[in-house]
N, C-alpha and C positions, 0 to 999 in steps of 0.2 A: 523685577530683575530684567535689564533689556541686554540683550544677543545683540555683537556685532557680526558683521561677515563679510569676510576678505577673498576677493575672486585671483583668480587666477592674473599674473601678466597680463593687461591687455583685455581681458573680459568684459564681458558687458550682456544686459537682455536683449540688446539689438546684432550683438553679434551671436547669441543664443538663438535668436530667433533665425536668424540666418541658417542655422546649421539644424534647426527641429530640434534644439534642448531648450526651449523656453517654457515651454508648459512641462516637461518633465521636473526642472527645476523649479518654479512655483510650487506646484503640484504634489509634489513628493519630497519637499526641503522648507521652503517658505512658510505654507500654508499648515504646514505640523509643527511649526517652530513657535507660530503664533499663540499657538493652545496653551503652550509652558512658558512664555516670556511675555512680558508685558510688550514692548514693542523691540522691530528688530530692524536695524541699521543695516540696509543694502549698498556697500561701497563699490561704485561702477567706475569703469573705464574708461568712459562715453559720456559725453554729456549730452541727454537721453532723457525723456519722461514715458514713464505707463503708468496707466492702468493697475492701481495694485490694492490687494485684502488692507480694510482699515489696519493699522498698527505697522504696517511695513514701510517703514522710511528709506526714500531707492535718494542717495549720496551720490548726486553725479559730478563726473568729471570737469570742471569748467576750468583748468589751468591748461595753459598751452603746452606746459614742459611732456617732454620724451615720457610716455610710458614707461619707461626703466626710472627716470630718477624721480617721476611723479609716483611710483611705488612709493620710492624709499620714504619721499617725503611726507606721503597721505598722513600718516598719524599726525602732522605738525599743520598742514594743511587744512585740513578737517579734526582739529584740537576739540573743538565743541560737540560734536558729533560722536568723535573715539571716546571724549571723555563719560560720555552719557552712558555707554558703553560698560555691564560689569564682566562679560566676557569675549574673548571675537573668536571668530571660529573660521580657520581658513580651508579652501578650497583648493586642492593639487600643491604642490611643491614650492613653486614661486607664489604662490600668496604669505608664504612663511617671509619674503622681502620685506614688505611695510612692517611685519610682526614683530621686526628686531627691534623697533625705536618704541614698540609698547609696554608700558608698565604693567597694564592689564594683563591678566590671564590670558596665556592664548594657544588654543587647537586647530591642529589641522590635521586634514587625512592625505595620505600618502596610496595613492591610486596605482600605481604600477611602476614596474623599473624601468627610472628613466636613462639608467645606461646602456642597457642592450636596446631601448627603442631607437637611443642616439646614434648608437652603431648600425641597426638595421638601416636609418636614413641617411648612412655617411655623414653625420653629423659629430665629426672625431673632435672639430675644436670647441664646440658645447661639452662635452665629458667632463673636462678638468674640472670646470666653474660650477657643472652640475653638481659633482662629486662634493664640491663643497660646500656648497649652499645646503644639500643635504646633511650635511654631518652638524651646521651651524644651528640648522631649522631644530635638528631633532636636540639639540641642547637647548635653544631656546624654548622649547612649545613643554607646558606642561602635560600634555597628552598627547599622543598621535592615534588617531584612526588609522591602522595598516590593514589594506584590501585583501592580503593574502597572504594566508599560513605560513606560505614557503621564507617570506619576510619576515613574521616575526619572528620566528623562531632562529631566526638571524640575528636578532635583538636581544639584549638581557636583561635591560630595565624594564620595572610594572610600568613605567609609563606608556607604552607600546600593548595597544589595544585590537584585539582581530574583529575588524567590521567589514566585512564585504558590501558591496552594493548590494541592496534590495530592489523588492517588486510591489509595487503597488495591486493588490491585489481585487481592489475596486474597480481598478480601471482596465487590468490583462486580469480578467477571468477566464477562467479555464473554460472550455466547451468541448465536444467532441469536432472529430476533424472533419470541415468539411469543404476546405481546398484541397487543392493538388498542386503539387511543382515542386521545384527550388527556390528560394532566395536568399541574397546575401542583405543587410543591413550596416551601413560605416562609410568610414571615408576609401577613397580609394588612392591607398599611398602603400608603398613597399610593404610596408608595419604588414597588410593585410594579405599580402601572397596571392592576388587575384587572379595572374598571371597561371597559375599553378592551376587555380578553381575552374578559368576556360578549360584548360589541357585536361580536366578531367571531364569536364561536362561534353568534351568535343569523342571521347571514349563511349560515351551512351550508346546506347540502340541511335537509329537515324531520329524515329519519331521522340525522343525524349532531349533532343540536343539543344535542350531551351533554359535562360535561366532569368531571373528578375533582379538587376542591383537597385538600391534602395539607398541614395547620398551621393556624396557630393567628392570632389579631389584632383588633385593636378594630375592623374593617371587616365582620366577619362577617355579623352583622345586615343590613345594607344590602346585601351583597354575594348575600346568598337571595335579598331581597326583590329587589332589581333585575334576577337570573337571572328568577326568576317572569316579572318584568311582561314580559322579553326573551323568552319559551316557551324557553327554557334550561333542560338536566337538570340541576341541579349538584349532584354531590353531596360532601360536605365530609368528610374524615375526620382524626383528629385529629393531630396530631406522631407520629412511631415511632421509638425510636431506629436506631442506623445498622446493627447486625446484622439489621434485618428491613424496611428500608429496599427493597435488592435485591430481596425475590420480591415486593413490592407495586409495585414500578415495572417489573418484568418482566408486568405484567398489561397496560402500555399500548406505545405503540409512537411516541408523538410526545412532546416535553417541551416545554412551552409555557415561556417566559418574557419577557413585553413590558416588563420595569423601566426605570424614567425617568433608573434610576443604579446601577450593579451595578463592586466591587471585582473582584474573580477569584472568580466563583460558584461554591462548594464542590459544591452539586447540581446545579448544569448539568454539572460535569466528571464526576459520578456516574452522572448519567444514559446523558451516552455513553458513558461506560464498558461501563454494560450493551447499547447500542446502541441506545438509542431515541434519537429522532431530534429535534434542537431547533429550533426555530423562535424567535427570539427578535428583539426590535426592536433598534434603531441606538442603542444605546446608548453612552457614548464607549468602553468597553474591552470590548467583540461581537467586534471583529475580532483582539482578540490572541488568543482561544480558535475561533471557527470564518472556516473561510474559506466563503465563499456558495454556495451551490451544491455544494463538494464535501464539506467534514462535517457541513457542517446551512446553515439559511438565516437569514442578517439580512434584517431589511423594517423601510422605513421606518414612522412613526406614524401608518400611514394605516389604518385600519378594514378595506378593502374588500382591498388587500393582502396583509393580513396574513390574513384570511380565507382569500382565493384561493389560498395558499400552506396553508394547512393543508387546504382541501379539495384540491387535488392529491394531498398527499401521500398523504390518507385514501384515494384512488381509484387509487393507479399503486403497486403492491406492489411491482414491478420497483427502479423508483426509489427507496422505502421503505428497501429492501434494501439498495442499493447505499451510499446515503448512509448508513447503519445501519452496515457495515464501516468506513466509512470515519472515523464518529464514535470507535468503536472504539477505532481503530491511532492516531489523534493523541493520542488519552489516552496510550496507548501510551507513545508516544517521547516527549512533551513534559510527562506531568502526572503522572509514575509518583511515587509520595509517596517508597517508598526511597532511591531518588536525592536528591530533595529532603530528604529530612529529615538525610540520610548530609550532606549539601557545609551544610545547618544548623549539625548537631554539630562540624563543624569548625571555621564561623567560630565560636561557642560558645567552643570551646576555644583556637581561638589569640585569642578575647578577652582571656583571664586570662594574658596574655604581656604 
């Protein structure tokens, strides 16, 4: 049985590689796909060659036409390819585009709302088209992966599956803590509230007014420049992919994240994995990954708050610690990717039934 897989608009390993999800993606998608499928058709964006595990066929791009109407047409374009193909399995929302002209089975996962993200970035005339493509995707796809409770249960058909992101738990093993600091890990665009993240870190004691971002984003500039005018350390380092991800987030001991809109955050669950400790704002889906107080803390949008909560932490090692285990063990039971990706491969398979 061979696995298609349809990326997102635009997608590609070279633009993966750009942003530090390209070993993530191998790593924790490709490379466990291959144990259950005979081989698996990688459709890119890019016309592109790696480096890749026997059995994984990487489909590149070699038509000139617009990414938009080279979506549509990929199934017609790469005919030989799709047809070899007994299911595809797409990636975010606009991979469901190609999915329409397939006869094949076909799944995709549904990652976060892309309407309140549209609206956080002023992105009002994206909405309509979004709004529809989703409604078209979820009639077409015999399955959907939904990241988050609060979604499904928004849904009423079985076809509507709850799969959050997983943790590879090979690669973020837990250890005890033995950095110190802050860090953020993401892009840096509105979505992430960073603006908000200085104005609390710039509230510390003097010697604690330090913080580490970790990515990449059109905010960046502004984001110096307003550390400065805050007396904020900030220092910025660039994307890494996911094999060296772990010893650079073992260097701190808190995981900042104040977003104004988060699906099931692939690096918040990474972080506690290794046991650093989250700190994150009330965002609508905060509470289906930590509970308050015992594996890490929600706080509401309040500056002083959310401060007060990250100076504690910095000063009570006890409690560090405690909450640090306990971030842990919920990765554990509830976000272990083999499980997830094993009850994946199944629905997969009795799709093509």
């Amino acid at each position: 049985m061979n696995l298609g897989i349809f990326l997102g608009i635009g997608e590609s390993l070279s633009q993966m590689e750009k942003s530090g999800q390209k070993d993530r993606f191998i790593n924790l998608y490709l490379k466990r796909y291959i144990k259950d499928f005979d081989n698996v058709y990688l459709f890119s964006y890019a016309d592109e060659s790696y480096p890749l595990p026997k059995k994984i066929i990487l489909v590149p791009k070699k038509s000139f036409l617009h990414r938009y109407l080279y979506a549509f047409l990929l199934p017609i374009i790469n005919y030989k390819q799709v047809k070899d193909c007994d299911v595809v399995r797409g990636f975010g929302l606009t991979s469901a585009v190609p999915g329409f002209l397939l006869t094949k089975p076909f799944v995709f996962n549904w990652p976060y709302d892309y309407h309140q993200f549209l609206k956080i970035e002023k992105k009002y005339l994206l909405i309509p088209p979004f709004y529809i493509l989703e409604k078209l995707a979820f009639a077409k796809a015999k399955k959907v992966f939904i990241a988050t409770r609060q979604k499904v249960k928004s849904q009423k058909a079985s076809k509507f599956i709850y799969t959050p992101n997983g943790v590879d738990l090979e690669i973020f093993k837990g250890q005890n803590l033995i950095g110190k600091g802050l860090v953020f890990v993401g892009r840096f665009e509105m979505q992430k509230n960073l603006f908000f993240l200085i104005d609390a870190v710039s509230r510390l004691p003097k010697n604690e007014r330090r913080i580490t971002f970790i990515g990449s984003g059109s905010k960046k500039k502004k984001l110096k420049k307003y550390a400065s005018k805050k007396s904020v350390l900030l220092r910025i380092l660039p994307p890494v992919g996911n094999l060296k991800l772990p010893k650079l987030l073992n260097k701190f001991s808190i995981f900042t994240l104040p977003s104004l809109i988060e699906g099931s955050p692939k690096v918040l669950l990474e972080a506690m994995a290794l046991g650093l400790v989250p700190v994150v704002t009330n965002f609508p889906t905060a509470k289906e990954v930590i509970i308050n107080s015992q594996n890490g803390f929600i706080t509401d949008y309040d500056v002083n708050v959310y401060s007060n909560c990250l100076e504690e932490l910095l000063s009570d090692d006890i409690l560090l610690r405690k909450i640090s285990q306990n971030a842990k063990q919920s990765i554990v039971e509830d976000f272990n990717l083999e499980k997830l990706i094993a009850s994946e491969t199944k629905v997969l398979k009795q799709a093509t039934r």
